[in-house]
TORSEPA-626379 format. One line per field, with one value per atom (N, C-alpha, C): residue number from 1; residue in one letter; atom name; x, y, z. Coordinates in nm, 3 decimals. Atoms other than C-alpha are relative to their C-alpha. Layout:
rogu: (NUM|...)
voti: (A|...)
lumnu: (CA|...)
u: (X|...)
v: (Y|...)
w: (Z|...)
This chain:
rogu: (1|1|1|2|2|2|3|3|3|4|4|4|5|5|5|6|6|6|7|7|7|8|8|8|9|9|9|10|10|10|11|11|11|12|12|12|13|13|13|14|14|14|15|15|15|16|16|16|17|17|17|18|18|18|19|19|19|20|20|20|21|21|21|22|22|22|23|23|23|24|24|24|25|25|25|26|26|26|27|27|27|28|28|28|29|29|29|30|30|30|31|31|31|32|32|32|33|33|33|34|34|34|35|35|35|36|36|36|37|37|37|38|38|38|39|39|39|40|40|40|41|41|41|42|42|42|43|43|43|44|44|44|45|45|45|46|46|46|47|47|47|48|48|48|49|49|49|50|50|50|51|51|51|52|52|52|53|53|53|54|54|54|55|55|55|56|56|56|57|57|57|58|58|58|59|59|59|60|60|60|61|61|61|62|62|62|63|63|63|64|64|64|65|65|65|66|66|66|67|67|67|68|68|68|69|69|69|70|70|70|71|71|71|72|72|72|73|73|73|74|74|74|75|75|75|76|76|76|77|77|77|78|78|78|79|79|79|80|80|80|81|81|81|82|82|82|83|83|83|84|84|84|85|85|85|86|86|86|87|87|87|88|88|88|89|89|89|90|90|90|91|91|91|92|92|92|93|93|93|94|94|94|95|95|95|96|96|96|97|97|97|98|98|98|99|99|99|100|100|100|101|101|101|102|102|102|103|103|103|104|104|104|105|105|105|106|106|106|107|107|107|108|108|108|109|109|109|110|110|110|111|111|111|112|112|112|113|113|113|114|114|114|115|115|115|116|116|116|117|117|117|118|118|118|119|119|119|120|120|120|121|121|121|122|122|122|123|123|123|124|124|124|125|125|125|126|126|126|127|127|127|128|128|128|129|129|129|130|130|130|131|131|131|132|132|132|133|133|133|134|134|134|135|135|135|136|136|136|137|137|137)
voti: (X|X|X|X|X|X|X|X|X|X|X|X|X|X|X|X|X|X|X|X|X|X|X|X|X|X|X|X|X|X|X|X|X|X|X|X|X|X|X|X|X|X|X|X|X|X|X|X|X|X|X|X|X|X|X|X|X|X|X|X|X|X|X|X|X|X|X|X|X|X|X|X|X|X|X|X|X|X|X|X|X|X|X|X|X|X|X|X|X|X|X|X|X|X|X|X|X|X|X|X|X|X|X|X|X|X|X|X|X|X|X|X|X|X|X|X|X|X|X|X|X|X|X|X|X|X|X|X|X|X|X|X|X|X|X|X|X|X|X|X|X|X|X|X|X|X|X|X|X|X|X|X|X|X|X|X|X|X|X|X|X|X|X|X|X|X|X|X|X|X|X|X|X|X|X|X|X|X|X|X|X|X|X|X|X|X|X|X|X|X|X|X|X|X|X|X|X|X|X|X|X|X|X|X|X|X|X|X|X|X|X|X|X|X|X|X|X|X|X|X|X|X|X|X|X|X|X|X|X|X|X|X|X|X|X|X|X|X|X|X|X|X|X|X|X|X|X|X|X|X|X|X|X|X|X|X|X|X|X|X|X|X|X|X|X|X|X|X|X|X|X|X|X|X|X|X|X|X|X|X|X|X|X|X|X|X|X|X|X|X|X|X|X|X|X|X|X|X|X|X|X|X|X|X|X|X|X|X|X|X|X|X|X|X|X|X|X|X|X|X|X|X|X|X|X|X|X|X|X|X|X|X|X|X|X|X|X|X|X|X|X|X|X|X|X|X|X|X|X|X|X|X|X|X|X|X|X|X|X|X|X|X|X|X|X|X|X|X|X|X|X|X|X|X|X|X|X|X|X|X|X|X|X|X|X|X|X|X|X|X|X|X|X|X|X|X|X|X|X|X|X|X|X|X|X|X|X|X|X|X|X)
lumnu: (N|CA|C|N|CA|C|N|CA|C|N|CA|C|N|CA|C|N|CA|C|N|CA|C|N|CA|C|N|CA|C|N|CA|C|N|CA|C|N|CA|C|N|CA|C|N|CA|C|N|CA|C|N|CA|C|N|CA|C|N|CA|C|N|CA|C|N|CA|C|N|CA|C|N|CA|C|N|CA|C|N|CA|C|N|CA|C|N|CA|C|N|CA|C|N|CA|C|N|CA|C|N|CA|C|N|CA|C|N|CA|C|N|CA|C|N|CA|C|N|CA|C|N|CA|C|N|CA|C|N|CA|C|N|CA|C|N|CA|C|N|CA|C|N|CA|C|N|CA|C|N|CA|C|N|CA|C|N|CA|C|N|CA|C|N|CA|C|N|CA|C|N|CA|C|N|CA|C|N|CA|C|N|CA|C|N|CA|C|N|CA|C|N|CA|C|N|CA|C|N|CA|C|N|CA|C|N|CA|C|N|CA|C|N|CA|C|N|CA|C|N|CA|C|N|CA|C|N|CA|C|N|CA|C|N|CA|C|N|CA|C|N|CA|C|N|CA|C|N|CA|C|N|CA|C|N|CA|C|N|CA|C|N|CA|C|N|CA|C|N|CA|C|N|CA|C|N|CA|C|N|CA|C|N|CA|C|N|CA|C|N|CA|C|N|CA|C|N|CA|C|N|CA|C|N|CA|C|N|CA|C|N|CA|C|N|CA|C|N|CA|C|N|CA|C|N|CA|C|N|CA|C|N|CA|C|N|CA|C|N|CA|C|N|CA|C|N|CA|C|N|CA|C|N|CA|C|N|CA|C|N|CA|C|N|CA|C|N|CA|C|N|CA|C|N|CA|C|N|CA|C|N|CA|C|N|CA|C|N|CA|C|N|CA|C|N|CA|C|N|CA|C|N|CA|C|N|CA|C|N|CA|C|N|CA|C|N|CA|C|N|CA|C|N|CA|C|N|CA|C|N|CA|C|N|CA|C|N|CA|C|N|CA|C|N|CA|C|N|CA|C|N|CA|C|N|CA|C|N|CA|C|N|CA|C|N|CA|C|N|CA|C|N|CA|C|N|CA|C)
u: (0.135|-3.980|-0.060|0.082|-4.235|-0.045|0.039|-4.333|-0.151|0.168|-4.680|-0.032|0.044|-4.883|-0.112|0.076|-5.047|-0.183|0.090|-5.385|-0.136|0.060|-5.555|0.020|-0.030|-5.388|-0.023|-0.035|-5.431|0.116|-0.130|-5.218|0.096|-0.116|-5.036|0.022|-0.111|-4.962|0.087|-0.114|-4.696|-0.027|0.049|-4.694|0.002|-0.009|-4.537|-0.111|0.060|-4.754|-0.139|0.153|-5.053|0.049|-0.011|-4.893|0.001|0.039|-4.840|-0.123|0.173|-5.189|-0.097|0.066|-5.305|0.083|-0.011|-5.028|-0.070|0.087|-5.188|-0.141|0.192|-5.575|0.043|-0.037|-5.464|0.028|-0.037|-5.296|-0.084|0.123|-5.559|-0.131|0.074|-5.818|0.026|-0.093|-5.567|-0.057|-0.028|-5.557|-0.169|0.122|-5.918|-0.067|0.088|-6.009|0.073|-0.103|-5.757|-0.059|0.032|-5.889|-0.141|0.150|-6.258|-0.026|-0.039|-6.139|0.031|-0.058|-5.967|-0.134|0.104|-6.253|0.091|-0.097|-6.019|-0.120|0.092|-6.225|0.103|-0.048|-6.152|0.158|-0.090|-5.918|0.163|-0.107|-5.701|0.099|-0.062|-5.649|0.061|-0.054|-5.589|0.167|-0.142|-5.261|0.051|-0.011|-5.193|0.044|-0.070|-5.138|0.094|-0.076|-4.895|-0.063|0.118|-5.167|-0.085|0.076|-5.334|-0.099|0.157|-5.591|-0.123|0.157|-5.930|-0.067|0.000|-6.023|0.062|-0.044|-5.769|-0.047|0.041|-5.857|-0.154|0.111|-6.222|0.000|0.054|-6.200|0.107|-0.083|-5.930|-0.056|0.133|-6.183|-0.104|0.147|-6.466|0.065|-0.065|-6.256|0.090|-0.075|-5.958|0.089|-0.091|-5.778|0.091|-0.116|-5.487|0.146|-0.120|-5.137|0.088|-0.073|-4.970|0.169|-0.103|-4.624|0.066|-0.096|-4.342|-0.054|0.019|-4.406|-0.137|0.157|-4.760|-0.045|-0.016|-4.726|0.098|-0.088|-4.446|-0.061|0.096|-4.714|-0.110|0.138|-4.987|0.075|-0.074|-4.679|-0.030|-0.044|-4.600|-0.135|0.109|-4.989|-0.037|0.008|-5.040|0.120|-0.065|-4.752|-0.052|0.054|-4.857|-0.161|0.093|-5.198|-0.013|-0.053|-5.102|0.056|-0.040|-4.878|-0.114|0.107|-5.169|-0.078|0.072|-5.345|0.054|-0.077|-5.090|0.018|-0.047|-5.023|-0.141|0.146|-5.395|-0.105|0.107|-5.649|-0.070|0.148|-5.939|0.026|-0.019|-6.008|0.004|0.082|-6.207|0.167|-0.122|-5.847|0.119|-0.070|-5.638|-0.030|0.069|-5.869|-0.002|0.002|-5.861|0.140|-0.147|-5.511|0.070|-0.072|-5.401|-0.041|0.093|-5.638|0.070|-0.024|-5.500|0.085|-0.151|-5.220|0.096|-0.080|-4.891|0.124|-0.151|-4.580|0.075|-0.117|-4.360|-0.014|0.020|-4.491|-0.018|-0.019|-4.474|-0.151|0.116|-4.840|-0.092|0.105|-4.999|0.024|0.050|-5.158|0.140|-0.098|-4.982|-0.099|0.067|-5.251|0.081|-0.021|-5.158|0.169|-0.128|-4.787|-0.012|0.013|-4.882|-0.075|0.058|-5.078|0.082|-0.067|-4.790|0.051|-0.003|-4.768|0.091|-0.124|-4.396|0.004|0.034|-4.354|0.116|-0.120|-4.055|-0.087|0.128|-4.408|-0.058|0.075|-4.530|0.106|-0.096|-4.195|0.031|-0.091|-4.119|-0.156|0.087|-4.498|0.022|-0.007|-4.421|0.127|-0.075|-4.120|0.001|0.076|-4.297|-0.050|0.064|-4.515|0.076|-0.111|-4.266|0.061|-0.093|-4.054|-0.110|0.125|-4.370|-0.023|0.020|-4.446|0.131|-0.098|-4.077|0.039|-0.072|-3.922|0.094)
v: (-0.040|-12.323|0.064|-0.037|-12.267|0.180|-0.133|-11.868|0.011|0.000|-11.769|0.070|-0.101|-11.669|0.078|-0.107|-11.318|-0.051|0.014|-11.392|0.110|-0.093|-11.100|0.080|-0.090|-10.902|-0.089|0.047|-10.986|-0.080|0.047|-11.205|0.070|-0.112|-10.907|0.087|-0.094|-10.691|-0.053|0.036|-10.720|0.004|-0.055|-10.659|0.140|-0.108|-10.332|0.063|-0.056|-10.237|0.045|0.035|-10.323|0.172|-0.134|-10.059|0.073|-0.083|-9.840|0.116|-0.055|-9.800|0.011|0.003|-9.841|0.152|-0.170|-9.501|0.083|-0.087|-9.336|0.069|-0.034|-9.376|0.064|-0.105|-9.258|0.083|-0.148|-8.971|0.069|-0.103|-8.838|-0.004|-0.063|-8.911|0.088|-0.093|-8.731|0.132|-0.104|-8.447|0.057|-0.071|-8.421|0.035|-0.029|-8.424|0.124|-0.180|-8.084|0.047|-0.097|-7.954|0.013|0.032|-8.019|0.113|-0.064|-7.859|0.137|-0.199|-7.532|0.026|-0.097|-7.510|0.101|-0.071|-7.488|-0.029|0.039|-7.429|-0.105|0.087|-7.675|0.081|-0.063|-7.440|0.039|-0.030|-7.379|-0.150|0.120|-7.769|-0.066|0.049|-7.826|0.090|-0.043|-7.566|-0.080|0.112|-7.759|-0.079|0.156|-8.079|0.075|-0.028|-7.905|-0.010|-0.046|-7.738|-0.171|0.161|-8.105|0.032|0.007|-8.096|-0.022|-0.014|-8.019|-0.170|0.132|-8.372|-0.115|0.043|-8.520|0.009|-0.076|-8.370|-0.090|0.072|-8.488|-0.133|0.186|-8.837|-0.036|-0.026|-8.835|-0.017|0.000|-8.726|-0.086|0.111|-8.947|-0.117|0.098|-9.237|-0.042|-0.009|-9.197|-0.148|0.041|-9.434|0.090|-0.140|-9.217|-0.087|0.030|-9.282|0.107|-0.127|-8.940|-0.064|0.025|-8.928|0.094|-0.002|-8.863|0.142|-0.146|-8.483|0.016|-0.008|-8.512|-0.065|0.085|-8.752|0.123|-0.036|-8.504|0.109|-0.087|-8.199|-0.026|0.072|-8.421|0.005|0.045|-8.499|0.168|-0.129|-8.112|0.025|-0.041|-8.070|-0.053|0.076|-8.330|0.072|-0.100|-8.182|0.081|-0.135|-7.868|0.008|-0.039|-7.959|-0.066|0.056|-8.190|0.083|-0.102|-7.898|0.081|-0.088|-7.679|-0.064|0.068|-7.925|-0.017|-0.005|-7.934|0.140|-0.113|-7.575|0.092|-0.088|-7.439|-0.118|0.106|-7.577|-0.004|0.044|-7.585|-0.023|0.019|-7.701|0.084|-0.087|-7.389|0.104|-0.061|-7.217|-0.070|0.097|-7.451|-0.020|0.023|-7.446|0.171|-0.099|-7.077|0.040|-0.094|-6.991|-0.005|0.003|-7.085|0.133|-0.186|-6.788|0.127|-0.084|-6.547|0.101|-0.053|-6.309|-0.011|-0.035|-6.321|0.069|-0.093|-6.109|-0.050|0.075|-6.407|-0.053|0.015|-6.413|0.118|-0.107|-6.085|0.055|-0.031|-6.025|-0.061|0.110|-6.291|-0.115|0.089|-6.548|-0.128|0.162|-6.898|-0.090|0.081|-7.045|0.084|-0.130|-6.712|-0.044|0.024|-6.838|-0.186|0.151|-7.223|0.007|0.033|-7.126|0.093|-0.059|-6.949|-0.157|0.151|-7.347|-0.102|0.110|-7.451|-0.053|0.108|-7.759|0.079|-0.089|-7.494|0.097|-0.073|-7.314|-0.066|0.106|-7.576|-0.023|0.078|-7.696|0.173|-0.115|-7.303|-0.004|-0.063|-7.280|-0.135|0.140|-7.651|0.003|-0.008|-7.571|0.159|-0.080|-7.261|-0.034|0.036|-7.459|-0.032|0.097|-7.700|0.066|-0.125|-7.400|0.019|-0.087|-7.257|-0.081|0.105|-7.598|-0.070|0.025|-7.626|-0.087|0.145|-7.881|0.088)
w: (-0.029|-7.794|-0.125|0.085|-8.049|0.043|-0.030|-8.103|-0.024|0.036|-8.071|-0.084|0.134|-8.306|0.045|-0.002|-8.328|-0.073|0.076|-8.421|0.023|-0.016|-8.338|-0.121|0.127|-8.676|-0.129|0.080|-9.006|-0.071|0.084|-9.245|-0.009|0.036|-9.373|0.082|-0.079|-9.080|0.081|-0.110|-8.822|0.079|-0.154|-8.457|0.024|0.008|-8.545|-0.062|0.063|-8.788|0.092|-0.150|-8.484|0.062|-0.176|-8.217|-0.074|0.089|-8.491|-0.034|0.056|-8.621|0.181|-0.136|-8.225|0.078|-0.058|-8.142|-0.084|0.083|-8.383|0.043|-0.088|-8.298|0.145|-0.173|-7.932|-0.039|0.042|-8.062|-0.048|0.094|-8.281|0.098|-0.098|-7.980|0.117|-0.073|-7.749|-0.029|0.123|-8.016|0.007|-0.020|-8.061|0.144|-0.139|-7.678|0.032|0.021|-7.661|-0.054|0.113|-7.961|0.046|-0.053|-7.763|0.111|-0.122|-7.454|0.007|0.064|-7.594|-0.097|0.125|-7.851|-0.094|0.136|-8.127|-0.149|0.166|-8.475|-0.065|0.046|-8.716|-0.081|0.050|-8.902|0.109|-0.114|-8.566|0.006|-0.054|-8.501|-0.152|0.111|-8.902|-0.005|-0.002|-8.864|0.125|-0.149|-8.521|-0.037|0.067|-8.723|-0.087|0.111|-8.944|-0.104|0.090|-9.186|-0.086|0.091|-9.257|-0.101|0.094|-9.560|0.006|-0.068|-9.493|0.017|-0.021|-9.620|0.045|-0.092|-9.459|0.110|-0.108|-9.138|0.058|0.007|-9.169|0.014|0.019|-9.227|0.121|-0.064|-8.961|0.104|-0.121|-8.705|-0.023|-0.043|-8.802|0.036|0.002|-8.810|0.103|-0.039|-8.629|-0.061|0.091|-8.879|-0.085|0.040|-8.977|-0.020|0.012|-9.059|0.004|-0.044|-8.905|-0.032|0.009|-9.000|0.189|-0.136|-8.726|0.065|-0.014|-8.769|0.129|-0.046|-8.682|0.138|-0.108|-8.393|0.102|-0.096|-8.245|0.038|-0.012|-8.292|0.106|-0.051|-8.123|0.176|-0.117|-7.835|0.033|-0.062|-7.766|0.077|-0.055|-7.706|0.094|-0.134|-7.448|0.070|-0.075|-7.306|0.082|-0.014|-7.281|0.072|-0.028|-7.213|0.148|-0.155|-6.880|0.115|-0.085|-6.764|0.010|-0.008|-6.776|0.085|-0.089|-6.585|0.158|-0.165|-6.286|0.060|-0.032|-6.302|0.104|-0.049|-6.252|0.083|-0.061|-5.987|-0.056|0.063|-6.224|-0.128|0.169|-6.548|-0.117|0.103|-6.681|-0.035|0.008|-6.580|-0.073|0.080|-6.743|-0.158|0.087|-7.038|-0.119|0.067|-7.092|0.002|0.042|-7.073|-0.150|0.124|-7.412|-0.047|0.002|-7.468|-0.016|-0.056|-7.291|-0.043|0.046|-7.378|0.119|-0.105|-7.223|-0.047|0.016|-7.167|-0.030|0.013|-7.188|-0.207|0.101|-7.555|-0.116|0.089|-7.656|0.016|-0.029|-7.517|-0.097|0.045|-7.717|0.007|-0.052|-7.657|-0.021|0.034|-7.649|-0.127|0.058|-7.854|-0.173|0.127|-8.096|-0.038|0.090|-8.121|-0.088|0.100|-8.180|-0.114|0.151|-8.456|-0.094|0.069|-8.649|-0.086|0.097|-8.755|-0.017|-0.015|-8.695|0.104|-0.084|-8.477|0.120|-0.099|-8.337|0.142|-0.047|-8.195|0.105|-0.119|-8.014|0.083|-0.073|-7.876|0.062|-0.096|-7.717|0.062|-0.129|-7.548|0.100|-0.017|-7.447|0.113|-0.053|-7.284|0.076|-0.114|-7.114|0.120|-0.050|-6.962|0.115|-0.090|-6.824|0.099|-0.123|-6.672|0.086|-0.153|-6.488|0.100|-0.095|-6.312|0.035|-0.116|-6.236|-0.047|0.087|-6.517|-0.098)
């Protein structure tokens, strides 16, 4: 049997290279609809990505053509995470929306937003696995 041919991609990419550049754009509209939602300044969601470069950052968002390495993709993962549990945990949105906010005890009386922006991906992965506990995972 003859294999079909992709003709939706260019000459030179692959199929991989396709889903690739297609997880990506999702991720970074993911990423920005969070960063929309919390009303993170731009400076909050540039440590968020693992301190991305201003111009980076920018063209990033207009575009959403990006090539996030693993890091950046696993940063982008913790926040959906985190921002889904928040969504099961609280009946409303506005509540769900402000807790990153908030301070808590289980953080030393600040905020969760206040430890993910200390910048290591170790930051995201302990409010991430907060979350999870509270809704019982």
């Amino acid at each position: 049997m003859k294999p079909l041919k992709n003709t939706h991609l260019p000459k030179d990419a692959s199929p991989r290279q396709d889903s690739a550049a297609r997880l990506a754009q999702v991720a970074l509209k993911i990423f920005f609809g969070i960063a929309e939602e919390w009303q993170l300044s731009t400076k909050e969601q540039r440590i968020l990505l693992g301190d991305l470069p201003e111009a980076t950052y920018f063209k990033w968002k207009s575009t959403l053509n990006a090539k996030p390495g693993r890091d950046i993709l696993e940063r982008i993962s913790h926040l959906q995470n985190i921002y889904k549990a928040l969504r099961i945990i609280f009946p409303t949105l506005e509540q769900a929306t402000a807790w990153p906010r908030k301070p808590n005890a289980a953080f030393g009386g600040k905020s969760a937003l206040e430890v993910m922006l200390n910048g290591s991906i170790l930051d995201l992965a302990r409010v991430h696995d907060y979350v999870d506990g509270a809704r019982g995972w």
